[in-house]
N, C-alpha and C positions, 0 to 999 in steps of 0.2 A: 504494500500500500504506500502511496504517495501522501504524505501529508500535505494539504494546501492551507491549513487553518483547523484549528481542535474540533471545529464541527462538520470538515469535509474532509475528505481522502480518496485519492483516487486510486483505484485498483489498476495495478501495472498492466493487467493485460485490454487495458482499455486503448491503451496507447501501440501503434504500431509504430515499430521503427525501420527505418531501410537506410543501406549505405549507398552511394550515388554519387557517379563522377562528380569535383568539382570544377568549375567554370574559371577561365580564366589564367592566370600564369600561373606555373604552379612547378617549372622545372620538368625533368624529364619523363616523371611518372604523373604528369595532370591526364592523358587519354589510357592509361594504363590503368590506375589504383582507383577503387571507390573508394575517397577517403570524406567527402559530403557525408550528413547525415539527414535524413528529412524524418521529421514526429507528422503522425497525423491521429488526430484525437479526434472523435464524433461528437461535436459539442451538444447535437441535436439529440442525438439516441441516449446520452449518457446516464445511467443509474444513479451517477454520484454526485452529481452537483442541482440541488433544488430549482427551477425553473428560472425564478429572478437570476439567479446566480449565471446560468446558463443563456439568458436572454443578455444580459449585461455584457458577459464575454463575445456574443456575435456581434454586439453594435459595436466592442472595442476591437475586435480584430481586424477588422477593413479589409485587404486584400488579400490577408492569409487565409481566410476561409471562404470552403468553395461554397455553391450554390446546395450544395447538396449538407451544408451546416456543418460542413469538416473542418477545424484546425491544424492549416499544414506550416510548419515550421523547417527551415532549411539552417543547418548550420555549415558555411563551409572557407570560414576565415583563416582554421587551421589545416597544417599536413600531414594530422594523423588523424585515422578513425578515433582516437580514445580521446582527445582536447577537444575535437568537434562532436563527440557524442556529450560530453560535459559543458560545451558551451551552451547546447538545446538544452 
């Protein structure tokens, strides 16, 4: 479980995660290594967060989330899987 606040928690397996080339310069392994990381969380479907809670996070997301009420997040500033899985 993810703690977000003493009265929510989000269960890990709500969150998918995938590794995914990163864009841009990145030396001689950027079209080789999945070293990106992208979260996508169902804001819409989700068990764990109360409605208000869940409504308030679609109006703050803006472009990260798609039509279908998914929070997608890309982390890909760093060159390892393991910095950019911790940056998301």
């Amino acid at each position: 479980m993810i703690e977000i606040t003493p009265a929510i928690a989000l269960d890990e397996s709500e969150i998918v995660e995938r590794f995914i080339r990163a864009a841009g310069p990145g030396g001689q392994n950027v079209n080789k290594v999945s070293t990106a990381v992208e979260l996508r969380f169902d804001v819409r479907r989700s068990r764990a967060l109360p409605n208000d809670v869940a409504i308030r996070l679609m109006k703050l997301a803006g472009r990260r989330l798609t039509q279908e009420g998914v929070l997608v997040l890309v982390a890909m500033t760093h060159r390892t899987q393991e910095r950019n899985r911790a940056d998301a």
